[in-house]
N, C-alpha and C positions, 0 to 999 in steps of 0.2 A: 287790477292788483294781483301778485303772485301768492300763491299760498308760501306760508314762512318754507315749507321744505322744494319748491320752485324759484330757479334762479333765470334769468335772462341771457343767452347764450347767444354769441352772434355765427362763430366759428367752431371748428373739432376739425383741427388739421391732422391729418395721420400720417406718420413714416416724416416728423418733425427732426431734425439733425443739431438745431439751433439752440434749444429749449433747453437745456441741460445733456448728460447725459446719453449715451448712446441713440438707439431708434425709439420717438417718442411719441406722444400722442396730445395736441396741446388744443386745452379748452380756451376760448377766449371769451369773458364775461364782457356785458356793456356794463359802464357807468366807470366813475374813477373822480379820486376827490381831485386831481390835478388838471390844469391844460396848458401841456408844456406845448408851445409855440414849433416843436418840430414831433407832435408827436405822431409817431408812423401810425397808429389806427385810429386815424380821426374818427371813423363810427365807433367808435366805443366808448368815446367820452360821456354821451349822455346815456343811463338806465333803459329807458324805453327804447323800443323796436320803433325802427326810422325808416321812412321811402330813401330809396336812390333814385336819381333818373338820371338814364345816359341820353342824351341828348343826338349823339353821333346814330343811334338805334334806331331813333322816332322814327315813322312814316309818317310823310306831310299829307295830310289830307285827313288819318285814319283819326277816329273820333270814339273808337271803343274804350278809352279809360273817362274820357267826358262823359259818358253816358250812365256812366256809373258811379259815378261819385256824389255822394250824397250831400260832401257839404261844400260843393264847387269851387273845390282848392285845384283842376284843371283849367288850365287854359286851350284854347286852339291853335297857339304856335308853340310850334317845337321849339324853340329859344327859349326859356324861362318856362316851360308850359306848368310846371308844379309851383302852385304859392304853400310853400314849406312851413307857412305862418299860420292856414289854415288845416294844411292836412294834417287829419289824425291817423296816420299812419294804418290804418284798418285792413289795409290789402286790398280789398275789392279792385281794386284796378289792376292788379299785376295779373293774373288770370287767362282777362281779354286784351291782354297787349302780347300783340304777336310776335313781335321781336324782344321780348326781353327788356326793354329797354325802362321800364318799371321794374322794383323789387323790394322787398322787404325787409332786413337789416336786424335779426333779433327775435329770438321768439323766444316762449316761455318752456323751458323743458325742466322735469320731473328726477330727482334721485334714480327711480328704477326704469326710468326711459333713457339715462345718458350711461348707467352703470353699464348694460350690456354693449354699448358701442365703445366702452372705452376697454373693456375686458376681450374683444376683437385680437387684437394682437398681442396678447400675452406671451405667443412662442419668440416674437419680434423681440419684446420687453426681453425675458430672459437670455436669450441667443446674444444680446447685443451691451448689455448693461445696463437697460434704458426705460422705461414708465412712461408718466405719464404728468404733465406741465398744467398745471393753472396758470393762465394769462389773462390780458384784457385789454385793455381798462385794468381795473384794479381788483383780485380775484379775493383779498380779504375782506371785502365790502359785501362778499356773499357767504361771512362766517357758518351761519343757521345753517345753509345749504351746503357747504363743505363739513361741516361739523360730521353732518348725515351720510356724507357719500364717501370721505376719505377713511374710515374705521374699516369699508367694506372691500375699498381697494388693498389696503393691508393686511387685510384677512389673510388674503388669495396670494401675498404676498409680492404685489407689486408697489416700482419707487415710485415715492409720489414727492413734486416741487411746485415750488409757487415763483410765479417771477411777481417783484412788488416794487414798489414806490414807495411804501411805506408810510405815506400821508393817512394814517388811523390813530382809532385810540388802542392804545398796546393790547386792550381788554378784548377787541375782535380777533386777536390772534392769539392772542397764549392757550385757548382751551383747541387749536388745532396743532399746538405746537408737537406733541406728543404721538401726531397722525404724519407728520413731515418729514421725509427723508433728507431735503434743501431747500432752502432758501437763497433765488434767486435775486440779489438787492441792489434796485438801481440809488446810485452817487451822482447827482446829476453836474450839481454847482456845490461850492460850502459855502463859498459868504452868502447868509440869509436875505438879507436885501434882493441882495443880486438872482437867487433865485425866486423869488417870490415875483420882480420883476418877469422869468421868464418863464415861469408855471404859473402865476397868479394867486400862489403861495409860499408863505416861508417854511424854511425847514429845521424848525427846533425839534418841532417834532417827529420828524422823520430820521432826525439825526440821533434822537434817544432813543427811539422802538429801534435803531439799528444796534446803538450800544448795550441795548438790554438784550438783546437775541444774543450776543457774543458773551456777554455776561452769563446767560443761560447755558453757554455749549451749545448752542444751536450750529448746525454746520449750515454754513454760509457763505456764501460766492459776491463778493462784490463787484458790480459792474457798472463801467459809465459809457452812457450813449455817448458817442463822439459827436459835436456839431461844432464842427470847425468855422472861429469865429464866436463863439459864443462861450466855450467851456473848454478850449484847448490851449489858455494863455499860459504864460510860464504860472502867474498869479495864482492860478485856479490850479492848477498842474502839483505846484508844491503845497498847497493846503492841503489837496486830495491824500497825497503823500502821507503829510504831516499827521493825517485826521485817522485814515487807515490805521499806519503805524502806532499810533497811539489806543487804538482799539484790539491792537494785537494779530489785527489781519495783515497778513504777507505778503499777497497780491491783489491785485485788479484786472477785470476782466474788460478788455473795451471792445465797445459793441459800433462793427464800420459801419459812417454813415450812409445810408440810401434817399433818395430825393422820390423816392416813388409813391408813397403817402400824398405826393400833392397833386399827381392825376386824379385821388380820389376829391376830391375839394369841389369841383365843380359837381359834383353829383350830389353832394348834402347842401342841405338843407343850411349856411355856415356861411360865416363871414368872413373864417378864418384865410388870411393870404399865404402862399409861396413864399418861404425865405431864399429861395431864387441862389441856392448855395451849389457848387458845383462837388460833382463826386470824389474824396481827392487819391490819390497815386498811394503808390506804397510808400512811396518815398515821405511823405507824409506823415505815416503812422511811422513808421521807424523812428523818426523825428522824435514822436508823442513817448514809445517808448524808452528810446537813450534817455529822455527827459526824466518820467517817470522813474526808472532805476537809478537814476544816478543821485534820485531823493528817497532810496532803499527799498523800492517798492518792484515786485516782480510785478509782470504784465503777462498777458494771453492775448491773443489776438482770434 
């Protein structure tokens, strides 16, 4: 268990371009109240720090993570060799595996052990327009911990964003609202059913914590993942619209889909499959956007 001021960190990308803003610095927390069926960091869904094994890595024969394992969640063949049921993710085996092909997914890092690697590129931040991103999984789920680390980033006077889902109770976020330069806000689906269908929850409330941040004056970036097929119908297209416009927001940011999330899949621990969706063309998104403006909404791409 983390102490309240320790949060669970899987990633710290630096020299991030995507994340808002100029040149960024973007933390990615594990755990997240959603599990949307295409999401790009499958390790991050679940809290705790998780084994990967790459399978293509293993050496046949070599027996050094067996020998180590205390509660014999290894096997001897490389196919299947980690039972993901019993590992408690402990490490001990990544160590003595000589290729890599074991690894760890998460660890517990402290306020003033992530403060100084994210204060690194300060001249970057200034020079460029650009800070520093909370991501994940879901970065509001680690309020406490942000609570403590964002006051410090301000200080020094760096931007600080959160990209979210917004699947909380508005209560984890209003005491960091005053620490946040943006708000990152993914729109995934609007008919509730239908998303609840493909995250495994609905979004009433995700849909208020959105309209109470706009209510606030919170500056805010709405964006929806594109998964063509799934949330790019005329249906979903004019609600988005509709829902936006109604909130006061002008545009929408769409985020193009990539299919590369599902190389990760076989390496966790998961049962989650492939939506076996193909990458699409420009021609595609132009499509999304005549659509989207012509139901008064600007777009970004």
């Amino acid at each position: 268990m983390t102490h309240p001021h320790e949060a669970i960190v899987y990633d710290v990308q630096r020299f991030s371009i995507h994340d808002g803003p100029g040149i960024r610095t973007t933390v990615f927390f594990k755990g997240c109240a959603l599990a949307c069926a295409w999401c790009q960091n499958p390790e991050a869904l679940h809290v705790g720090p998780e084994l990967t094994y790459d399978a293509e890595r293993c050496l046949e024969g070599c027996t050094n993570c067996i020998d180590v394992c205390a509660v014999g969640a290894l096997g001897a063949e490389p196919a299947g060799r980690v039972d993901f049921a019993r590992c408690t993710a402990c490490g001990d085996c990544v160590d003595p595996c000589p290729t890599g092909a074991l690894r760890v997914i998460g660890r517990s890092w402290s306020v003033p052990e992530l403060l100084p690697v994210l204060l690194r590129d300060q001249s970057f931040y200034a020079q460029s327009g650009g800070g520093v991103t909370f991501s994940g999984g879901e970065p509001v789920l680690q309020s406490r911990f942000l609570l403590e680390l964002l006051p410090q980033l301000r200080q020094v006077g760096v931007h600080v964003a959160i990209e979210t889902c917004g699947a909380y109770p508005f209560s984890l976020l209003e005491p960091l609202l005053d620490e946040i330069d943006l708000v990152l806000f993914d729109v995934k689906v609007i008919d509730s059913r239908r998303h609840e269908r493909f995250t495994e929850r609905d979004n009433e409330n995700i849909l208020e914590n959105l309209a109470e941040l706009v209510r606030r004056g919170v500056c805010v970036e709405a964006r929806m993942p594109v998964i063509p097929g799934w949330n790019t119908d005329t249906e979903n297209l004019e609600a988005t619209a509709t829902r936006l416009r109604e909130l006061g927001l002008p545009s929408l940011t769409l985020l193009p889909y990539n299919h590369f999330w599902e190389a990760k899949l076989p390496r966790l621990g998961t049962d989650r499959k492939p939506l076996g969706i193909r990458t699409p063309d420009d021609d595609f998104y132009r499509g999304l956007r005549k659509e989207l403006e012509r139901n008064g909404l600007e777009t970004r791409l």
